[in-house]
C-alpha angles and dihedrals in degrees: 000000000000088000101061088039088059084033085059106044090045087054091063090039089055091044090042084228112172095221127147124222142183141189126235114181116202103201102070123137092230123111090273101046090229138079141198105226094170131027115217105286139137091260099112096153102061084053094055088049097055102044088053090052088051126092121219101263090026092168107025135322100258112098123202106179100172076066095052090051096048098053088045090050100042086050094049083053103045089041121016115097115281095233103040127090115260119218125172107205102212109204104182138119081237094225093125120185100183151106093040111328135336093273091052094045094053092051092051090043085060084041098057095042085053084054095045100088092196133046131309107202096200117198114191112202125167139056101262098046128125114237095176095059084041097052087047098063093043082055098045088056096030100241132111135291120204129190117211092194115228113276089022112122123224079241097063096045092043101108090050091042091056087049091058095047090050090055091055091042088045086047097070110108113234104248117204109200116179112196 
């Protein structure tokens, strides 16, 4: 997970993108299971930093995804630019116990992507994800889905990943706003 995260943030370095991004974490101990550790911004570094000094399950081992996207998603519409396109990159195995059991979490992960409005990019790693959950909420908000296999590294998928990341980027309508 940390790898495609740097992986990420490289990729709009690379592409000088201007970009803004942000980190919601979805394994807090607070009442919603889920934080916000960074608001949209152009920091992408210190993103990167702290999500390679942080272990799978940080906080605690429950994981309540539908919370991390809402967060994401309510922060992208308070503070994101009003004319830019707005994306949550969802990193997660997408097997989701919270907030009540694994049944109830799956149906407030599809929920919240039918809440989203914009696209969920949603990257799968591990051996034990579920892709079809995963696929599911790329559909929902029309966007992509993409397996990292268990014992894959982020390394040996790079060049698809960036792929993946240049069709959402190429995706973006040209908006043409006069004031």
């Amino acid at each position: 997970m940390k790898d495609a995260v740097g992986l990420l943030t490289d990729y709009l370095i690379e592409m000088e993108a201007e970009d803004e991004v942000g980190l919601s974490i979805y394994t807090h101990t607070n009442s919603t299971g889920a934080i916000l550790e960074y608001g949209v911004s152009k920091n992408r570094g210190q993103i990167q930093s702290t999500t390679q000094q942080r272990r799978a399950e940080h906080y605690k081992s429950e994981r309540n995804i539908s919370a991390g996207m809402k967060i994401g998603r309510d922060e992208l519409v308070a503070h994101a630019c009003p004319r830019t396109v707005r994306l949550i990159v969802l990193i997660t195995d997408g097997v989701p116990n919270e907030p009540t059991s694994s049944s109830a979490a799956n149906d407030a992960d599809i929920s919240e992507a039918n809440a989203a409005k914009f696209k969920i990019l949603a990257i799968s790693p591990g051996s034990d994800r579920d892709t079809s959950l995963m696929q599911q909420v790329a559909d929902i908000t029309g966007s992509e889905h993409f397996d990292i296999p268990g014992g894959s590294t982020v390394v040996a998928v790079r060049d698809q990943l960036k792929i993946v990341f240049r069709k959402i980027a190429n995706s973006r309508a040209l908006k043409l706003i006069a004031d």
